[in-house]
N, C-alpha and C positions, 0 to 999 in steps of 0.2 A: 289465882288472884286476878281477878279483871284490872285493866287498861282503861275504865269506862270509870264516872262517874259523874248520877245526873245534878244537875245544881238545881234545875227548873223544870218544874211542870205545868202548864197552864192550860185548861179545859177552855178550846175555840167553840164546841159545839157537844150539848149533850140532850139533843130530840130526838132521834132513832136509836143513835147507837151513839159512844164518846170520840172527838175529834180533841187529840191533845198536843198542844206544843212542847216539844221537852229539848229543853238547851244543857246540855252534857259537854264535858268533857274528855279527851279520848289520847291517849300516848300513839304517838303514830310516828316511827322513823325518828323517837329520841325524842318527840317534839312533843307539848301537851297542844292541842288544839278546842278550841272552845265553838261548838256548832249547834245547831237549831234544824230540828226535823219534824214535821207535820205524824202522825202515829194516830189510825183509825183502829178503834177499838169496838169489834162488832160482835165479838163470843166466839167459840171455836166451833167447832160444826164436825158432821160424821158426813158419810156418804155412800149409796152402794149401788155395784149393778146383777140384780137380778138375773139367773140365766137358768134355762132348762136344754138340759145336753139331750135329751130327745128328742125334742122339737127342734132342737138346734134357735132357740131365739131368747132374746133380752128382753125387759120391761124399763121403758126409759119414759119420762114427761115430757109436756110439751105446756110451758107458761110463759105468761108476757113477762119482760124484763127492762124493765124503763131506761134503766143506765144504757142496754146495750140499744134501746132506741134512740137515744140521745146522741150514741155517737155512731149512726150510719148502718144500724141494724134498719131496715125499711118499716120489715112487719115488726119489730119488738118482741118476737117468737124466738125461744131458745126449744131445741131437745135436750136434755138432760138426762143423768140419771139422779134417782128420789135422793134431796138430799135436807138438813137440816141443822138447824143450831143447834148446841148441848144445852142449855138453858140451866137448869140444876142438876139435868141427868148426866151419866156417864157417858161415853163415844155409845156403847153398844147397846144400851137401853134406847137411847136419842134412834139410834138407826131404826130399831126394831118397830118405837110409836111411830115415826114419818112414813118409814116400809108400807105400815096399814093405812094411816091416813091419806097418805098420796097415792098408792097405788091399790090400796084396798086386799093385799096379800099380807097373810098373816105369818110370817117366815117360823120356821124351827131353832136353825142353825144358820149363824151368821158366821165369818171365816176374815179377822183383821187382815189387812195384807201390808199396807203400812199407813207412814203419817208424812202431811206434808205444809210446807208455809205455800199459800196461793199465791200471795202478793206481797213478801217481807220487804219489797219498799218503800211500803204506807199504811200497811194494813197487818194487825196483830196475830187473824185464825191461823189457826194449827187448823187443818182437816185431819181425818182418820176415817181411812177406806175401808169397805169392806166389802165384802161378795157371798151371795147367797144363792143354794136352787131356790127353787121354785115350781107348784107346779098349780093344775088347775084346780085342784083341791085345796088350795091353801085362801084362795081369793075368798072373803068374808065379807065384803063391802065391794063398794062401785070405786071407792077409793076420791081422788079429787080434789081434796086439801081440806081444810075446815074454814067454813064458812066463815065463822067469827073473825080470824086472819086475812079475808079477802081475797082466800087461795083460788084457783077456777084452773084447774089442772087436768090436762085430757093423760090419759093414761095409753101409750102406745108399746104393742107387742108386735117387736120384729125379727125378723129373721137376723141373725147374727151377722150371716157375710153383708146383710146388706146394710147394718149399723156399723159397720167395719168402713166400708166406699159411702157412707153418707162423710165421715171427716174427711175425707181425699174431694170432694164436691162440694164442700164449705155447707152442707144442710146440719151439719153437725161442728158447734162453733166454740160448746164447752170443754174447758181447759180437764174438769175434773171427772166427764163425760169419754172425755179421749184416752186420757189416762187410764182410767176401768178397762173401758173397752181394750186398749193396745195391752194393758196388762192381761186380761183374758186371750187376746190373739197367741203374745209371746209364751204363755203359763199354758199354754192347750188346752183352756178348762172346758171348752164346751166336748170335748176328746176328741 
């Protein structure tokens, strides 16, 4: 039985994605309390990092990201790894079409590893990661985003220990970027 219950929901903003205000309810220490919270509503998303244990390296992007220009990113340049909203698809369908559009590798087999809230202070996604090989026979396009979206995505293939000391050097600033990666370090997967 939940502690919660909402009374209000008010839609602040719905042009990208829904900005909703919701005034709830909540038992806290005996007491009911009555509170108001902002909740960005953007769709939940998949994400993966690509790796080839022979070559020993990863497939990550590299796009401009306005938010993080806005607050003190210089260039507006993030490395990433390929990632995407579920839209109507499932986690692992989503992974599989962004895998080829953005990096232009057509994967086999994809490998859940888990799920995670980004930002449960203001923001609704659930992500759900995942990890794939890869190799050079799999690449079917130049990859890069799709045009109609306004994606313009460079597709970079690195050596692993050095995607590993780009997050110790701030060249590597994504949250769900770092997590793959460190997850690969502590998992052995590249062996």
């Amino acid at each position: 039985m939940s502690n919660i219950k909402i009374l209000n929901t008010e839609i602040l903003s719905n042009n990208w994605y829904t900005l909703k205000k919701v005034t709830y309810e909540i038992l806290q220490k005996g007491e009911v309390l009555v509170q108001n919270r902002e909740a960005y509503d953007r769709g939940n998303g998949a994400t993966i990092l690509l790796y080839d244990k022979e070559k020993q390296s990863v497939i990550l992007t590299r796009q401009f990201r306005m938010p993080t220009f806005i607050n003190g990113n210089a260039s507006g340049y993030l490395i990433e790894a390929c990632a995407g909203l579920l839209d109507t698809d499932n986690a692992e369908d989503c992974i599989r079409r962004e895998t080829e559009e953005e990096t232009g590798f057509k994967i086999t087999h994809v490998e859940k590893i888990f799920e995670a809230y980004m930002s449960p202070g203001s923001v609704t996604e659930i992500l759900y990661f995942f990890v794939a090989e890869y190799t050079k026979e799999m690449k079917v396009t130049e990859g890069g985003g799709l045009e109609e979206e306004s994606e313009n995505i460079e597709v970079l293939e690195l050596p692993f220990t050095e995607a590993l000391g780009m997050i110790k050097t701030g060249e590597i600033m994504d949250a769900k970027t770092i997590m793959l990666l460190q997850y690969a370090a502590l998992n052995n997967l590249l062996g």
